[in-house]
C-alpha positions as CSV (number, residue, x, y, z in Angstrom):
1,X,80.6,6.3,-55.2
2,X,83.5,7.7,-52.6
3,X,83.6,6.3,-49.4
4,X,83.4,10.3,-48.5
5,X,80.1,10.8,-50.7
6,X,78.9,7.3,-49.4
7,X,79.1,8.5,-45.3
8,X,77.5,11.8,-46.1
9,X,74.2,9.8,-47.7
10,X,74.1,8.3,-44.5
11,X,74.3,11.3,-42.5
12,X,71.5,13.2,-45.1
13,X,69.8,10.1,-43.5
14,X,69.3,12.3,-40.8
15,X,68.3,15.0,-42.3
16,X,64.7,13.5,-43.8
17,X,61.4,14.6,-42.6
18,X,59.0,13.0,-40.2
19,X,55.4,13.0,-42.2
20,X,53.0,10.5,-43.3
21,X,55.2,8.1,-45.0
22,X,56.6,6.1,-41.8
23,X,53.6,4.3,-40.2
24,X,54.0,4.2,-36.3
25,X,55.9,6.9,-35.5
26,X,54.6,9.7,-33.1
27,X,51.6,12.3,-35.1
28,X,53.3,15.4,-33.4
29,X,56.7,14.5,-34.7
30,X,55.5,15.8,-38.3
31,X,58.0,17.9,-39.9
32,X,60.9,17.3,-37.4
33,X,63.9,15.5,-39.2
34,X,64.6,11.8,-38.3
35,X,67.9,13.3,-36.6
36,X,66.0,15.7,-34.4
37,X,63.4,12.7,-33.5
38,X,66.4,10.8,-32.4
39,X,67.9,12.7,-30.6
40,X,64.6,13.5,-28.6
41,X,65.1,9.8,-27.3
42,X,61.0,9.1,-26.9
43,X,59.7,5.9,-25.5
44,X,58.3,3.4,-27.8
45,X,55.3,3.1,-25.2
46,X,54.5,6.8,-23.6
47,X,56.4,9.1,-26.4
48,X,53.6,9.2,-28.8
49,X,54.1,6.3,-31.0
50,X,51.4,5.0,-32.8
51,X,50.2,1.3,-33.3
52,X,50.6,-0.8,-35.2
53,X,54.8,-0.1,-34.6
54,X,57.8,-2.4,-35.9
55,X,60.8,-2.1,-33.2
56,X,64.5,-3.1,-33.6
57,X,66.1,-4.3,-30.2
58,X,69.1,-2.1,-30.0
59,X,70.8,-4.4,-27.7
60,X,70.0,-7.8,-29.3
61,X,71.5,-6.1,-32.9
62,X,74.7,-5.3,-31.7
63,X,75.0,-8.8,-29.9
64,X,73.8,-10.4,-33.5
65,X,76.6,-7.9,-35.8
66,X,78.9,-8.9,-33.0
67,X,78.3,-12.6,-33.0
68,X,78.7,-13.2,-36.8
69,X,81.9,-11.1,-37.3
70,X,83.5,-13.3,-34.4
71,X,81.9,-16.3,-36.3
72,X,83.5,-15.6,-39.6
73,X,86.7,-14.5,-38.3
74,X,87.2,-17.1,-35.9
75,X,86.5,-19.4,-38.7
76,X,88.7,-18.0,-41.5
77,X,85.8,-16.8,-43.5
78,X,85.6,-13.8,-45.3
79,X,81.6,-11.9,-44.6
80,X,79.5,-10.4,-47.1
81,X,75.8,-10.6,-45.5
82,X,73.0,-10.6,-47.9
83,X,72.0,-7.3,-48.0
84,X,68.3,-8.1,-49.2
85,X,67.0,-8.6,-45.9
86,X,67.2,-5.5,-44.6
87,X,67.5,-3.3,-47.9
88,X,68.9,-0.7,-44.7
89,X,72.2,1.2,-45.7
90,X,72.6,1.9,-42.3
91,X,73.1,-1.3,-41.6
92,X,75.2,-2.5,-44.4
93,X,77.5,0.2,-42.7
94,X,77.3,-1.7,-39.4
95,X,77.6,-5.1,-40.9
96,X,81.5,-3.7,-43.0
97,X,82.4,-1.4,-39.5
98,X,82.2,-4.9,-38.0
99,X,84.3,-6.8,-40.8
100,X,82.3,-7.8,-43.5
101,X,84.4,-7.7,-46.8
102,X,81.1,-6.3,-48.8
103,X,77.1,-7.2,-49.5
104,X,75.5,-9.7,-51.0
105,X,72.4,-8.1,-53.3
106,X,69.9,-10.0,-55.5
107,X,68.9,-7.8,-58.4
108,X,69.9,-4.4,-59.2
109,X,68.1,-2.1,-57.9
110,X,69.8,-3.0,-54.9
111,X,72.9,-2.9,-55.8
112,X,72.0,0.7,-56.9
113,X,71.1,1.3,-53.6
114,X,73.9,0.0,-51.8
115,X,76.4,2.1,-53.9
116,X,74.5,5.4,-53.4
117,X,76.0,4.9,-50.0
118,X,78.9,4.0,-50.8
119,X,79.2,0.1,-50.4
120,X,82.4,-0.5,-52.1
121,X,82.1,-4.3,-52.7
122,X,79.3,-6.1,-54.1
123,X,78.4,-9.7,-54.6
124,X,75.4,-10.3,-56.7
125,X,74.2,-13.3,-55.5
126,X,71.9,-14.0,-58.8
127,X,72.7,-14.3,-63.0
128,X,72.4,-10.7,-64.4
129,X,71.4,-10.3,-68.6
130,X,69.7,-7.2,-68.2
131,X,71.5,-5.0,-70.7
132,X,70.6,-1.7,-68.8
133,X,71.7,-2.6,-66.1
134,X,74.8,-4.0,-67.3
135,X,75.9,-1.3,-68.9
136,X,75.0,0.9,-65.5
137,X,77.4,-1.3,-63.6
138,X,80.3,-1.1,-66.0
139,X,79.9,2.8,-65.7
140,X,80.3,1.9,-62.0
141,X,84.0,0.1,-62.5
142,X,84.7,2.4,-64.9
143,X,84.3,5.9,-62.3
144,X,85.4,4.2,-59.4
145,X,88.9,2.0,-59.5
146,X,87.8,0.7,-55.4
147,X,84.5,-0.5,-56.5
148,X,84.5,-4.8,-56.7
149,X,81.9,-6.0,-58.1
150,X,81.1,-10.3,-59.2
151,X,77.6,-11.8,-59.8
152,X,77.0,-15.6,-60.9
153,X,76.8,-16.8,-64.5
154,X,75.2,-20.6,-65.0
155,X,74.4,-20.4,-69.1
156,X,76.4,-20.1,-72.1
157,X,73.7,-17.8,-73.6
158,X,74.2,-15.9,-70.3
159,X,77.4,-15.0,-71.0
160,X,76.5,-14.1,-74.7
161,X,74.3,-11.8,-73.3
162,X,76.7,-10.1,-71.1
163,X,79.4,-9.9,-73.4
164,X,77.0,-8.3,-75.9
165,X,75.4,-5.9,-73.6
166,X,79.1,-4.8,-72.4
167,X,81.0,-4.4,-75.6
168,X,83.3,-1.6,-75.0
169,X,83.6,-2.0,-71.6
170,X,87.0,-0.6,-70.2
171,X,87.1,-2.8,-67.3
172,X,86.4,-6.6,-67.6
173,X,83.2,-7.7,-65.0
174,X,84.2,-10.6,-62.5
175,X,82.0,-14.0,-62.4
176,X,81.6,-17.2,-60.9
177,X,79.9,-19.9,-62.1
178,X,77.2,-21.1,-60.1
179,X,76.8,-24.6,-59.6
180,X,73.2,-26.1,-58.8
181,X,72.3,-27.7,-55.5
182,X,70.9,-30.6,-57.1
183,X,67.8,-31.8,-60.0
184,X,65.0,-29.4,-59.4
185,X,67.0,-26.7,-57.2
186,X,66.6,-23.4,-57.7
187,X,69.5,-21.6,-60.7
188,X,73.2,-22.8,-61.2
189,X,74.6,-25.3,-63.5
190,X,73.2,-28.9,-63.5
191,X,76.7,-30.9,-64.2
192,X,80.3,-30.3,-64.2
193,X,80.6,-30.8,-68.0
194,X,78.0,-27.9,-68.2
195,X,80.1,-25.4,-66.0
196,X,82.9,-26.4,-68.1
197,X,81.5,-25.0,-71.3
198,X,80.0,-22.0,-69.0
199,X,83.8,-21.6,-67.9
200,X,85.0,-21.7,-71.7
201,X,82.4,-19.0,-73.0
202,X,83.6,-16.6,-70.3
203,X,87.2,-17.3,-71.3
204,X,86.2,-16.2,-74.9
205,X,84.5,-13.1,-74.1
206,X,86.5,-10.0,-74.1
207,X,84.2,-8.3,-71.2
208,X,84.1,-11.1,-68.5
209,X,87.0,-12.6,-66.1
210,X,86.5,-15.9,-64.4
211,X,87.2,-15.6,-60.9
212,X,85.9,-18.5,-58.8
213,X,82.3,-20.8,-58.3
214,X,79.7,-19.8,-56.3
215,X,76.4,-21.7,-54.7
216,X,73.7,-21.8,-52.4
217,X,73.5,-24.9,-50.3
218,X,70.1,-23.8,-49.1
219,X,68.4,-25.4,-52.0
220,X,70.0,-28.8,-51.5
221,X,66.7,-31.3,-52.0
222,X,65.5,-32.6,-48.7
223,X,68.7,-30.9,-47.0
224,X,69.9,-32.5,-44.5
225,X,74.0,-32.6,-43.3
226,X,74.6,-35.1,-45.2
227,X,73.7,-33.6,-47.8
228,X,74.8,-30.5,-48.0
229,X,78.1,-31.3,-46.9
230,X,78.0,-33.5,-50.0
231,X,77.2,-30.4,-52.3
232,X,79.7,-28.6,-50.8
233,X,82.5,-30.6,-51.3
234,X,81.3,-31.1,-55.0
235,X,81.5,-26.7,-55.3
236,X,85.0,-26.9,-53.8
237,X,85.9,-29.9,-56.0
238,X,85.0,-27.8,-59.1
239,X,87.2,-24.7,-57.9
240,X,89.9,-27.1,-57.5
241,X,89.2,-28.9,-61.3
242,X,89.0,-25.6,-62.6
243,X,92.6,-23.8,-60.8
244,X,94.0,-26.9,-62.0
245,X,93.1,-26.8,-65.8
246,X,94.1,-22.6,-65.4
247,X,91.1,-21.1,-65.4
248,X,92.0,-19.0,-62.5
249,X,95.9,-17.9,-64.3
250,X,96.6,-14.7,-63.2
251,X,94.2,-13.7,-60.2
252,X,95.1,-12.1,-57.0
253,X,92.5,-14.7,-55.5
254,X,90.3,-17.4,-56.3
255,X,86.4,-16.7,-54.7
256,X,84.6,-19.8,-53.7
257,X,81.3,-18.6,-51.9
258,X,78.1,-20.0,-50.4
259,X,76.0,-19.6,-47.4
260,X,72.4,-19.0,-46.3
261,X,71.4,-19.1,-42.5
262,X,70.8,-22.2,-42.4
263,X,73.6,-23.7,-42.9
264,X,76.8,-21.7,-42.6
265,X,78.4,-23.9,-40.4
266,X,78.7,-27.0,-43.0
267,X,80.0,-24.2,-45.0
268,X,82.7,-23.5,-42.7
269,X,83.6,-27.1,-42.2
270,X,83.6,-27.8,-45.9
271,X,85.9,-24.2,-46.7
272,X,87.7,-25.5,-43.6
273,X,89.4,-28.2,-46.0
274,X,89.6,-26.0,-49.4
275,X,93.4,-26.7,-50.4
276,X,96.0,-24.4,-51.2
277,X,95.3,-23.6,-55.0
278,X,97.2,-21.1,-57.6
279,X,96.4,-18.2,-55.6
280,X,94.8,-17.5,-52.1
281,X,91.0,-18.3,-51.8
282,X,88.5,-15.7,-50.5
283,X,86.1,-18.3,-48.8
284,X,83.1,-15.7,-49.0
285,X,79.8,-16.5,-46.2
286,X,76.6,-14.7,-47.4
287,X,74.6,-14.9,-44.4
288,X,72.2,-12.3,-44.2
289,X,69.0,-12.9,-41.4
290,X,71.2,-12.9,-38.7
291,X,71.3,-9.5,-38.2
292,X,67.8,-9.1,-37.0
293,X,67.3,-12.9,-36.6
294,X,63.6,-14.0,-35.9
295,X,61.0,-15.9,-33.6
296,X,60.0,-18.6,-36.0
297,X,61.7,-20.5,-39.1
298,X,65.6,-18.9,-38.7
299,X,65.0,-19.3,-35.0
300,X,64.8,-23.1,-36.0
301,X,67.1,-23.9,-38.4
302,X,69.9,-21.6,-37.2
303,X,73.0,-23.5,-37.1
304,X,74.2,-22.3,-33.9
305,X,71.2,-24.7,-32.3
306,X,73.6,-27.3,-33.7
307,X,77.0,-25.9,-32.5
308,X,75.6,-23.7,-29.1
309,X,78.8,-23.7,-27.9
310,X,79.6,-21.3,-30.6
311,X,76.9,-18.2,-29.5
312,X,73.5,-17.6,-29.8
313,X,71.6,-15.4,-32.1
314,X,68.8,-13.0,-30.2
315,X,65.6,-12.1,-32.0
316,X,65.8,-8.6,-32.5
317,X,62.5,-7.6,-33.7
318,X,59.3,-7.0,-32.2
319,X,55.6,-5.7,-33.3
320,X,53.7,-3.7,-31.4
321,X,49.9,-3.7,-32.0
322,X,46.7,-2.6,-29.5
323,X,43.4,-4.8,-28.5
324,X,41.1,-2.6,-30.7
325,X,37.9,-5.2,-30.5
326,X,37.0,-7.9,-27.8
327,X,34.3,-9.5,-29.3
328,X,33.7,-12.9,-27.2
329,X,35.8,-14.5,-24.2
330,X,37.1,-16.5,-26.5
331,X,38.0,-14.1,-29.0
332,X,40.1,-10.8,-29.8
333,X,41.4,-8.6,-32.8
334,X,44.6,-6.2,-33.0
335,X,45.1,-3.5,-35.7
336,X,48.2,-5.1,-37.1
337,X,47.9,-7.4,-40.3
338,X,49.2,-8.5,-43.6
339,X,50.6,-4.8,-44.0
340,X,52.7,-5.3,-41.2
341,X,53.9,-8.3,-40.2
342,X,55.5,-11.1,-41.8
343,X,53.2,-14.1,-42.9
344,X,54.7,-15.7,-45.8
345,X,56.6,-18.3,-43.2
346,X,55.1,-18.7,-40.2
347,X,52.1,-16.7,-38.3
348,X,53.5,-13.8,-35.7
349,X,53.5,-15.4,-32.1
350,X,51.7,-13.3,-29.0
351,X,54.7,-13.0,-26.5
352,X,53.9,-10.0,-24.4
353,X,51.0,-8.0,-23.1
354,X,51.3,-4.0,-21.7
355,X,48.6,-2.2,-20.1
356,X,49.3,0.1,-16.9
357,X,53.2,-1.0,-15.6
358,X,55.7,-3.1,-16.9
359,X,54.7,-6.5,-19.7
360,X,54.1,-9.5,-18.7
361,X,53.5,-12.3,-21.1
362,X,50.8,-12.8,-23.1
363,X,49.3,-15.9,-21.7
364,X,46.6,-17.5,-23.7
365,X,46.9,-15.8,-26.3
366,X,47.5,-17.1,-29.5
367,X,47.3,-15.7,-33.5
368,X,45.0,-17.8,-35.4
369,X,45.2,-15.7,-38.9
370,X,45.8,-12.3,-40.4
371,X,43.7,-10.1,-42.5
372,X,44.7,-6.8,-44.2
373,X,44.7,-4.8,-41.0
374,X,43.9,-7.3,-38.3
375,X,45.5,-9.9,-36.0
376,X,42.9,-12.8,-35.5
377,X,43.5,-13.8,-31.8
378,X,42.5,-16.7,-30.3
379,X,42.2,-16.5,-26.0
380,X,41.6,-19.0,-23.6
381,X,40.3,-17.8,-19.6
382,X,43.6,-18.1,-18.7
383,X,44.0,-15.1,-20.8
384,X,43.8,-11.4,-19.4
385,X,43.2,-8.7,-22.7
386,X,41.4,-5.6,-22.7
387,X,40.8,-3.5,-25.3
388,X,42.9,-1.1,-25.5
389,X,46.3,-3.3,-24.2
390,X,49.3,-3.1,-26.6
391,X,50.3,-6.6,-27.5
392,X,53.9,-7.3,-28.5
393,X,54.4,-10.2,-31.6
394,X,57.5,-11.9,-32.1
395,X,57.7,-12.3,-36.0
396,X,59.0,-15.1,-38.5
397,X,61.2,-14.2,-41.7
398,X,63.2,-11.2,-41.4
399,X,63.7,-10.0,-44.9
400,X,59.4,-10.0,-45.3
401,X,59.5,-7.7,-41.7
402,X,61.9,-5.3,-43.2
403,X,60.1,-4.5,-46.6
404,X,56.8,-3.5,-44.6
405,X,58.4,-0.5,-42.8
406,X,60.4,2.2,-44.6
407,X,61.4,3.1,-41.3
408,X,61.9,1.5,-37.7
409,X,62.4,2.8,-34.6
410,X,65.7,1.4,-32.6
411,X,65.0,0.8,-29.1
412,X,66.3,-0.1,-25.8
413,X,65.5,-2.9,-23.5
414,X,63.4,0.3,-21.8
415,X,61.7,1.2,-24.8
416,X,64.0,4.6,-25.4
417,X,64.1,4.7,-28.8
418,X,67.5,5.7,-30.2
419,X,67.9,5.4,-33.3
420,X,65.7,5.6,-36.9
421,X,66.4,2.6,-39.3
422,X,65.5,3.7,-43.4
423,X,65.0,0.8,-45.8
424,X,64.6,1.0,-49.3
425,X,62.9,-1.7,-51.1
């Protein structure tokens, strides 16, 4: 995929009809394109939108893109953010405008996504045997000469796999090994001798090239800094066994990667010390919730509540949803539920309440569970809700917020909605 063919997929973006696939957006706006919509610039709260609605903060967005590529740059880290959180071209196009050297992806369907608009580098963040899709992504090197792709590898019958499924390949595919985080973490390579004899299959199969080691220090057991500095050091150690035995002869650059987001700054401390090996080391960050950032777990164990003097990520979404039964004093029910908010965390938190005027915040008021379609809310007297009053929910776990909505509104800090965000999950 050109970068030319890529930025018109974007812009056909634009060009997609307003029906009955996007909840929450405004009835009348059926059959105008998502462009024309835009550009009408209608207020999330008297332009017609429909409850329950999922809104992106325009403002706290760009301060969380800005925040991170400052981050990474000030601390000599190359950026590729996990794309599975948002599943949103349009934002992996924000996220590599503002420096990021690709996307992390999972499985690949995604990475199919990402290249049908034109993402040029790709770090798949997972093992991948599937011999379909194997074969799909050497056709990918193969047309396009800019495309980078490297995924992890953590078996010897892995790489047998591989190798079989891309015999004939004309360009080898790039691999790290992944190392484990510890016993009973999540995939990777229990011991050192182990990633040794991972290392030696891939240096005897014709369709693979070595190119660095690879973790995810978010599945350290009982993480704490300790910890996961200790991890850490052990991935760097094994880049530095491996460039030393020659594993790495030959390559432009070494790749030594890890992240989550919740603990990219050990990460840059520990890539801080990486020494100078046989060739230059991309030190590759995969954080990927920061770009919408949340109101419950990530808003927790961010790292920047450890370092605040290095920025503050905003929570950038919001849910919308309206009183729609007031049973008892002590009791209310909103029409947004499992189908639209994020659960599989934390429970959404009541922040704000709009009636007639501006919001103001939603005072004893308090989700006690979700069904289907409904917000359970509990309300003490100090509470004043109608039916009727749109309640706005501050949500934990941005990559379960993103997959309920195929599309969300972007809106200002005065609810003009300015932009259209399309995910594809």
């Amino acid at each position: 995929m050109s970068l030319d063919t890529g930025s018109a997929a974007l812009a056909r973006l634009a060009e997609e009809r307003v029906d009955h696939r996007f909840k929450g957006l405004p009835p009348d706006a059926e059959g105008l394109t998502v462009g024309e919509l835009a550009a009408q610039r209608r207020n999330l709260f008297s332009g017609g939108f429909a409850t329950p609605v999922l809104a992106l903060s325009a403002e706290r967005l760009e301060h969380n893109l800005a925040l991170m590529e400052s981050y990474t740059e000030r601390h000599g880290l190359a950026f590729a953010p996990h794309g599975k959180t948002s599943m949103a071209p349009q934002l992996f196009h924000r996220q590599t405008g503002r420096g990021a050297w690709g996307i992390t992806l999972a499985v690949p369907h995604q990475v199919r996504v990402a290249r049908a608009f034109g993402t040029r580098r790709v770090f798949l963040a997972n093992e991948l045997v599937d011999a379909p899709s194997l074969r799909w992504i050497a056709a990918e090197l193969e047309r396009d000469a800019d495309f980078r792709f490297v995924c992890y590898v953590d078996s010897v019958r892995g790489v047998e796999l591989m190798d079989a499924a891309l015999h004939g390949a004309g360009r080898p595919v790039d691999v790290v090994v992944e190392l484990a985080a510890g016993e009973g973490a999540r995939t990777g390579v229990r011991t050192e001798a182990e990633c040794a004899a991972v290392a030696d299959a891939v240096a005897g199969a014709k369709t693979l090239r070595l190119v660095g080691v690879a973790g995810y220090e978010g599945e350290v057991p009982q993480a704490d800094p300790d910890r996961v500095h200790a991890y850490l050091r052990r991935l760097v150690a094994l880049a530095v066994e491996f460039d030393k035995a020659g594993r790495f002869a030959g390559l432009k650059e070494i790749v030594v990667s890890a992240g989550g987001s919740a603990w990219f700054d050990a990460v840059a401390d520990v890539f801080a010390g990486i020494p100078e090996l046989s060739s230059p080391v991309l030190k590759l960050l995969r954080s990927g919730a920061y770009v919408s950032h949340d109101d419950g777990r990530y808003r927790e164990v961010t790292p920047f509540n450890r370092v605040p003097e290095e920025g503050t990520l905003e929570p950038a979404f919001r849910l919308w949803a309206q009183i729609v039964s007031r049973p008892s004093p002590e009791q209310a029910f909103a029409n947004a539920g499992k189908r639209d908010a994020a659960y599989d965390l934390d429970l959404p938190v009541a922040q704000v309440i709009r009636r007639a005027g501006p919001e103001r915040p939603a005072t004893g008021v308090s989700v006690t569970g979700l069904s289907d379609q409904h917000a359970w809310l509990h309300t003490t007297p100090e509470a004043d809700l109608e039916v009727g009053d749109w309640i706005g929910l501050g949500l934990s776990h941005p990559c379960t917020s993103f997959d309920k909505w195929q599309l969300i509104p972007v809106a200002e800090a005065d609810g003009t909605v300015v932009d259209y965000i399309r995910t594809y999950f």
